[in-house]
C-alpha positions, -999 to 999 in steps of 0.1 A, spaced: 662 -105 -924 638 -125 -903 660 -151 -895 678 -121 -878 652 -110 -860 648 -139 -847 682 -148 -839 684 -114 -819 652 -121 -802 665 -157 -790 698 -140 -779 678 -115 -758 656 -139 -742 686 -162 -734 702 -126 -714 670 -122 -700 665 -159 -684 706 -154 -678 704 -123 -658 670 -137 -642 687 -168 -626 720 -149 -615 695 -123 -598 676 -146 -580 708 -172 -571 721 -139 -552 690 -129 -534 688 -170 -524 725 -169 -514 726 -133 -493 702 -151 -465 720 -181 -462 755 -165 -461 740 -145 -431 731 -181 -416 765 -190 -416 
Protein backbone atom coordinates (compact mmCIF):
# COMPACT_ATOMS: atom_id res chain seq x y z
CA UNK A 1 0.00 0.00 0.00
CA UNK A 2 2.68 2.55 0.69
CA UNK A 3 4.76 1.72 -2.09
CA UNK A 4 1.57 2.98 -3.95
CA UNK A 5 1.24 5.89 -2.43
CA UNK A 6 4.35 6.64 -3.16
CA UNK A 7 4.45 5.58 -6.66
CA UNK A 8 1.29 7.97 -7.21
CA UNK A 9 2.91 10.78 -5.43
CA UNK A 10 6.19 10.42 -7.73
CA UNK A 11 3.82 10.24 -10.80
CA UNK A 12 2.03 13.45 -9.77
CA UNK A 13 5.07 15.39 -9.00
CA UNK A 14 6.66 14.20 -12.39
CA UNK A 15 2.98 15.95 -14.12
CA UNK A 16 3.46 18.70 -12.02
CA UNK A 17 7.31 19.63 -13.05
CA UNK A 18 5.89 18.35 -16.67
CA UNK A 19 3.11 20.79 -16.97
CA UNK A 20 5.51 23.44 -15.11
CA UNK A 21 8.16 23.41 -17.86
CA UNK A 22 5.69 23.29 -20.92
CA UNK A 23 3.98 26.42 -19.20
CA UNK A 24 6.82 28.33 -18.81
CA UNK A 25 8.63 27.19 -22.46
CA UNK A 26 5.26 28.89 -23.93
CA UNK A 27 5.22 32.05 -22.00
CA UNK A 28 9.28 32.19 -22.97
CA UNK A 29 8.42 31.35 -26.71
CA UNK A 30 5.10 33.87 -27.18
CA UNK A 31 7.70 37.04 -26.82
CA UNK A 32 10.17 35.82 -29.00
CA UNK A 33 7.79 34.64 -31.75
CA UNK A 34 6.48 38.34 -31.66
CA UNK A 35 10.36 39.34 -32.16
CA UNK A 36 10.39 37.63 -35.23
Amino acid sequence: MLSFILRRLGTMALTMLCLTMVVFFLINLDPNLKKL
